[in-house]
N, C-alpha and C positions, 0 to 999 in steps of 0.2 A: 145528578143521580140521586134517587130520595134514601132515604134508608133501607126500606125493607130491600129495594132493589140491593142497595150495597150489601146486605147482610147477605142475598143469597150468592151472590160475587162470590163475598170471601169463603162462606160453604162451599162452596164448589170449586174454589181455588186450594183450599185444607181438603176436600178430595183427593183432589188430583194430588197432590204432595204428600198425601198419607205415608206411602212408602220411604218416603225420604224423609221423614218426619220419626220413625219409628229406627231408623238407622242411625238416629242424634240419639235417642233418648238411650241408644245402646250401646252407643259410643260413650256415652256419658257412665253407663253403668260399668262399662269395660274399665274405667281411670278409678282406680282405689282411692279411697279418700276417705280413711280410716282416723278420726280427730283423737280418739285415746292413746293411738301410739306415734298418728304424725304420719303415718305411712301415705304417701300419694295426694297429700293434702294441698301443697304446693301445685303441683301438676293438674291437679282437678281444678284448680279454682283461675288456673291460665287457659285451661281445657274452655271453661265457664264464659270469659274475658275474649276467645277467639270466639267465641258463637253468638256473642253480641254483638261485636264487630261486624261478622259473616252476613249480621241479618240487619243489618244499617242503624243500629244503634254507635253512642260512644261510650265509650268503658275507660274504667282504671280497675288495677289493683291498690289496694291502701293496706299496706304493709304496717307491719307493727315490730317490735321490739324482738317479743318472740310468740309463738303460736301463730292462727291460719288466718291469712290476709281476707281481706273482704274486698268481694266485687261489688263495683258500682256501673250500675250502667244509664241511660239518658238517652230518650228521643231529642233529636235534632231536626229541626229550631225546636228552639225550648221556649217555647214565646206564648201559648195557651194558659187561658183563664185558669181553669183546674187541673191539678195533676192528681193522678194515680199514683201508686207505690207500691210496687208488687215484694214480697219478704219472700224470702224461703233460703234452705239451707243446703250445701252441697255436700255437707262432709255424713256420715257412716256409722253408724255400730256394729264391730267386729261381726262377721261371720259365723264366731263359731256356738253350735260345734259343728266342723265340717264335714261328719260323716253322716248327716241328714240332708244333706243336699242332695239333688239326686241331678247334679251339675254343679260345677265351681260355682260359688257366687258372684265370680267376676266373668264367666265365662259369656252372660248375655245371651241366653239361650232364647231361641223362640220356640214354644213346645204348642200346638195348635194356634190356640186365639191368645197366648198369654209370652211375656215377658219376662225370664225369670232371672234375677238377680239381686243383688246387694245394694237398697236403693232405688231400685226398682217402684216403690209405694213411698217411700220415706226416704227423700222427695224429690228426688230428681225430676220425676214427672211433672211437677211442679213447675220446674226450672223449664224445660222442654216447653211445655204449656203457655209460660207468660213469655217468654221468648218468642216461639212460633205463632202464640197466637196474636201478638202485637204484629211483627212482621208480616202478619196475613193481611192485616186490615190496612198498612204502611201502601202494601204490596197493589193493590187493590183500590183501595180509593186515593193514592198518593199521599196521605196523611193523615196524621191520627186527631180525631180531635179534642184529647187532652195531651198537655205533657205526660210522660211517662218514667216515674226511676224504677230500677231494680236494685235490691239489693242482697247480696248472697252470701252468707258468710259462711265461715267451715268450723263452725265451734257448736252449733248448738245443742248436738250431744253429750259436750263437756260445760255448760251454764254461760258459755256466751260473753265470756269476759274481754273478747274483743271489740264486740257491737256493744258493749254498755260503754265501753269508753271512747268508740267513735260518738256514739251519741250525744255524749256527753261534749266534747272538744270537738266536734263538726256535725254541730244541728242544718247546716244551711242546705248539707245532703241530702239532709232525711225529710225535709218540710213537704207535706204532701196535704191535699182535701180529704183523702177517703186512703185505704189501705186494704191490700187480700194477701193475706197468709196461707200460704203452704196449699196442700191437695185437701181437698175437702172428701168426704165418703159420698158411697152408695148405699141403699139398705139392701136388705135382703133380696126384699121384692121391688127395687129397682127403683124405690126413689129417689131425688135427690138429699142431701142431708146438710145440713148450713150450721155452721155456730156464732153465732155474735157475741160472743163473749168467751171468756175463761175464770173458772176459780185458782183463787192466789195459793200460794203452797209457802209453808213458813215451816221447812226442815233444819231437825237438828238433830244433836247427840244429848242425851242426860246420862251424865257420869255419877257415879259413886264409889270413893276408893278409901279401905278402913285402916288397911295395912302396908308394910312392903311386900309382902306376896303370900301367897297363900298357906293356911296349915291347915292341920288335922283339924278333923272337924270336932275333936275333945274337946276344943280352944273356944268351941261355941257359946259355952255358956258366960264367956266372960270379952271376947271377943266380937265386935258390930259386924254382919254380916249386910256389905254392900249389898245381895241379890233382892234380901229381905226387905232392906230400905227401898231401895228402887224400886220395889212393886207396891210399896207402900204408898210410894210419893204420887207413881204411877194411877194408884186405886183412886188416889183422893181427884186426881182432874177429870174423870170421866165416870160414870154410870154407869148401871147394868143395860139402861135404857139407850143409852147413845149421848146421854145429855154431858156435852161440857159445864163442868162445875168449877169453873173459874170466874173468880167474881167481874162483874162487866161483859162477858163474853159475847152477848147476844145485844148488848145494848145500840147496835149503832144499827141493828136490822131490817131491812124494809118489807114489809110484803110485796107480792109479788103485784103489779099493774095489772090492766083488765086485756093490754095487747099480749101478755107475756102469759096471762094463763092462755089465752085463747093457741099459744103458739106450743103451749104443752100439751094442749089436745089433740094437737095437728101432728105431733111427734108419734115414730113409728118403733113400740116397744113391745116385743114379744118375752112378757115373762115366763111365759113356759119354758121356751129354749133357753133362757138365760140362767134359769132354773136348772134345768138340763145342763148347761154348760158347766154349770159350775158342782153340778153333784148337791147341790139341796133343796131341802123340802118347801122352805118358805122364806122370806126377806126379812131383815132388821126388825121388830115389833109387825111384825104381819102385815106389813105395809100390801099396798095391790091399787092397779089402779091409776089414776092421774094424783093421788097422793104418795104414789110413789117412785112417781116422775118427779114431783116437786122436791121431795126429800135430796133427791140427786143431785137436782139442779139448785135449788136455792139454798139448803142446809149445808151449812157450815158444819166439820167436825173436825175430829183430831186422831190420830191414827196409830198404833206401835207398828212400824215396820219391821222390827228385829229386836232382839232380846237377846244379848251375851254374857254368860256368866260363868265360872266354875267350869265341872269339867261333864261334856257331854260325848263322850263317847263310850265304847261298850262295855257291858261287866260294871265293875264296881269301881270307883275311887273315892274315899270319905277326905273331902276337903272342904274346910272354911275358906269361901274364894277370897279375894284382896280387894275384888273389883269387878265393876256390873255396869253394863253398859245399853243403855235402850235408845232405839232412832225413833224419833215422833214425826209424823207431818200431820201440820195443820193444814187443812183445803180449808181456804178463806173465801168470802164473796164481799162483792163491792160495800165500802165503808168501814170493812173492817183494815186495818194497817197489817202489815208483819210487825212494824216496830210498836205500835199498838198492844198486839196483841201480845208480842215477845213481854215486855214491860207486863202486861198484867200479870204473865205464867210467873215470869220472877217474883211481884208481888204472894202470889198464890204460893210459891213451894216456900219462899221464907217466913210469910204465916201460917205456915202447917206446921211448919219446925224441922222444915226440910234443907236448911241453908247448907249442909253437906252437898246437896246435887249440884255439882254442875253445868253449863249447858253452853255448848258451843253449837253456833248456828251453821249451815251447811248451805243455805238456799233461800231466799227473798223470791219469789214475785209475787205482787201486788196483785188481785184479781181486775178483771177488767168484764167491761158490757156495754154494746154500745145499743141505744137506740132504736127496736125493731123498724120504726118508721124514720129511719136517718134513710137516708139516701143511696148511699152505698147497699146497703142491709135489702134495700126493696129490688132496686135492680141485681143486684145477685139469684134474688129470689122469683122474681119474676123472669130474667133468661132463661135460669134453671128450670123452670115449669113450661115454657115455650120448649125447650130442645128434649124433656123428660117427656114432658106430657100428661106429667101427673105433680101436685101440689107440695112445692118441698117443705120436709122436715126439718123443720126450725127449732132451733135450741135454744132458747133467750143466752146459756151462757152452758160451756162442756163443762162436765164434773173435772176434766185435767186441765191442766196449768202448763206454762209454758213463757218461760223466762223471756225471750224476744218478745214476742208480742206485748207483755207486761212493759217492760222498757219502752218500747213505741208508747204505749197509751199513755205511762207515768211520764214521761221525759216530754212527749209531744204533743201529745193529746189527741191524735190522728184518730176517728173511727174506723173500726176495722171488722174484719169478719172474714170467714173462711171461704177458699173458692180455688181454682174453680173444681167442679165435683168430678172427680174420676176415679176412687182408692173402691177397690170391691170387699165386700166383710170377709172374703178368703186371704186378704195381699201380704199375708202374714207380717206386716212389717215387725222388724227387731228381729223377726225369729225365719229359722230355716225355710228355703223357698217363696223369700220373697220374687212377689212378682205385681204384674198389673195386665189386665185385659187391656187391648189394642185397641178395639170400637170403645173402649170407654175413655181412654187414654185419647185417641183425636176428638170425640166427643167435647172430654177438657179443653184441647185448643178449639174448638168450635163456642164453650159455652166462656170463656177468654177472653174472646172476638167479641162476644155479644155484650160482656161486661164493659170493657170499652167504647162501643155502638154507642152502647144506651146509658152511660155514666153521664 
């Protein structure tokens, strides 16, 4: 049987199973599996472990110490040149608040053409997807022809501290040619949308503490006011302009190649709506344009997430605070380090004269990008434009970050990129009513099938 024949095989076999296909991914959103409190976390990832099994894979659970075991799963024979590696995660971020649902989030509802639940976009569909859509092609041409692992953990809403240390003490699991991460988007206007990469995120806390607790704010003229420091220390790493002002920052930077701009032009950005969305007039230094695309994609910065200090609630209260406290994330891009970069900011606030600040780190991942014309990266992109029908929106690398993926690339070195494309710009993931369209969602196990076809 040649290929194209086989491809429309298994399209017409993810047909025919649509129904049955749409009853997993619901059943899957039905089992909680909530990793900040643990709720269902267990049961979801056995839930995970029976539907590998069901569809002629082998599985384990890999238990750990304590927190959410990881699923592994494997085509049988395992005996092929190249393997695949399909990532994504099972576990959840709370529901609430739950009185904007307009159904339980576990309830699994189908409201016309849509799926609405908890999970539903972030990512079960995922899991649905490389599951059903390897088992199409199994189904169908009797064998796949690469190896195949899965692997599913339940942490990666809480930083993934399981899979950094599977990977670390059992790499022979993870060893793979190519790697697809999690459900990739849709745009607006229907095209497909691909990432090959991520920028690296380097969070933390800067503390400043003067006193043992707070007084009147009389005490100010002879008493150090943390807030004051902190924004001082704050002033000096960044600009009015965007520029980080830490010494070395920018040194390790590459411009962008001639594939990588050509794939920013190709990128589908509506700044008016995003404009609109966000309630202003214009962007960061008037940016517009494929310059500020680039800005997103390639520009490194550094960010105050949160500011606490003193006392912020109503009327009046005259206090000299004790203590001030700012969260920063750095979005890093390939070559710069976290521990790089960490080391120079220390360098930077002790030669300001700021050795008061402390700083406790919160979060490490490494940026990553792989290759537009690696292998993996083309076939993605090419499926997607066969079953779309229109040219996908390539990202040389997402302006977010995202600790698994980091881990695979630093620990392994695996090329990787997002796939397959189903998540619609409505799927509200994280927030109320989540959900996923259904022709988009088989679509995904159809464009799955093809990733494998043609790997």
């Amino acid at each position: 049987m040649s290929q194209p024949e086989t491809g429309d095989k298994v399209f017409a076999h993810i047909d025919r199973e649509a129904n049955e296909y749409v009853k997993v991914l619901r059943k899957l959103i039905r089992q909680q599996s909530i990793s900040t409190s643990g709720l269902g976390v267990e049961e979801c990832a056995k839930l995970v472990k029976e539907l590998l099994n069901e569809n002629g894979f082998r599985s384990k659970l890999i238990q750990f110490d304590k927190g959410a075991p990881i699923v592994y799963g494997e085509s049988r024979p395992f005996d092929k040149e190249k393997t695949l590696l399909f990532y994504s995660h099972y576990d959840v971020v709370p529901p609430e608040p739950l009185d904007q649902w307009i159904h339980g989030p576990f309830e699994s509802k189908v409201i016309g053409n849509k799926i609405i639940g908890r999970g539903s976009a972030d990512t079960k569909c995922s899991i649905a997807a490389y599951i059903l859509g390897a088992a199409a092609v199994l189904n169908v041409a009797g064998e796949l022809p690469s190896n195949i692992r899965f692997v599913f953990e339940g942490e990666e809403e809480i930083s993934s501290q399981n899979l950094s240390a599977c990977l670390k003490e059992r790499p022979s699991f993870m060893k793979a040619d190519a790697m697809l991460w999690e459900a990739s988007k849709i745009s607006s206007s229907g095209r497909p949308t691909i990432y090959a990469g991520l920028k690296g995120s380097l969070y933390m806390d800067l503390y400043v503490r003067s006193a043992r607790s707070d007084q009147h704010s009389l005490w100010a003229p002879i008493v150090t006011n943390p807030a004051w420091r902190l924004v001082w220390a704050l002033n000096s790493i960044k600009n009015g302009q965007g520029r980080v002002l830490i010494e070395g920052f920018y040194d390790e930077l590459e411009e962008p190649g001639v594939e990588e701009v050509k794939a920013m032009n190709s990128i589908e950005f509506d700044e008016t709506e995003l404009r609109r969305t966000f309630g202003i007039d214009e962007f960061l230094n008037r940016l517009k344009g494929v310059e500020l695309v680039k800005a997103l994609v390639f520009d490194p910065t550094c960010t105050i997430c949160g500011f606490n200090s003193g006392y912020g609630g109503e009327s009046i209260k005259t206090i000299n605070p004790a203590k001030a406290v700012a969260k920063l994330d750095f979005r890093l891009v390939p070559n710069q380090s976290c521990q790089e970069v960490l080391k120079k900011l220390l360098h930077h606030l002790d030669k300001g004269g700021f050795d008061d600040v402390e700083v406790k780190v919160l979060r490490m991942a490494e940026a990553i990008r792989t290759r537009l014309d690696s292998r993996i990266v083309k076939v993605t992109a090419n499926t997607a434009q066969k079953l779309f029908g229109s040219k996908a929106c390539m990202w040389p690398m997402s302006p977010g970050s995202a600790v698994p993926i980091s881990l695979f690339w630093n620990l392994m070195g695996i090329p990787s990129v997002s796939g397959p494309c189903m998540v619609h710009p409505e799927g509200n993931a994280h927030a109320p009513n989540e959900n996923i369209l259904i022709p988009n969602y088989i679509r995904g196990i159809k464009h799955l099938a093809s990733i494998i076809m043609n790997f």
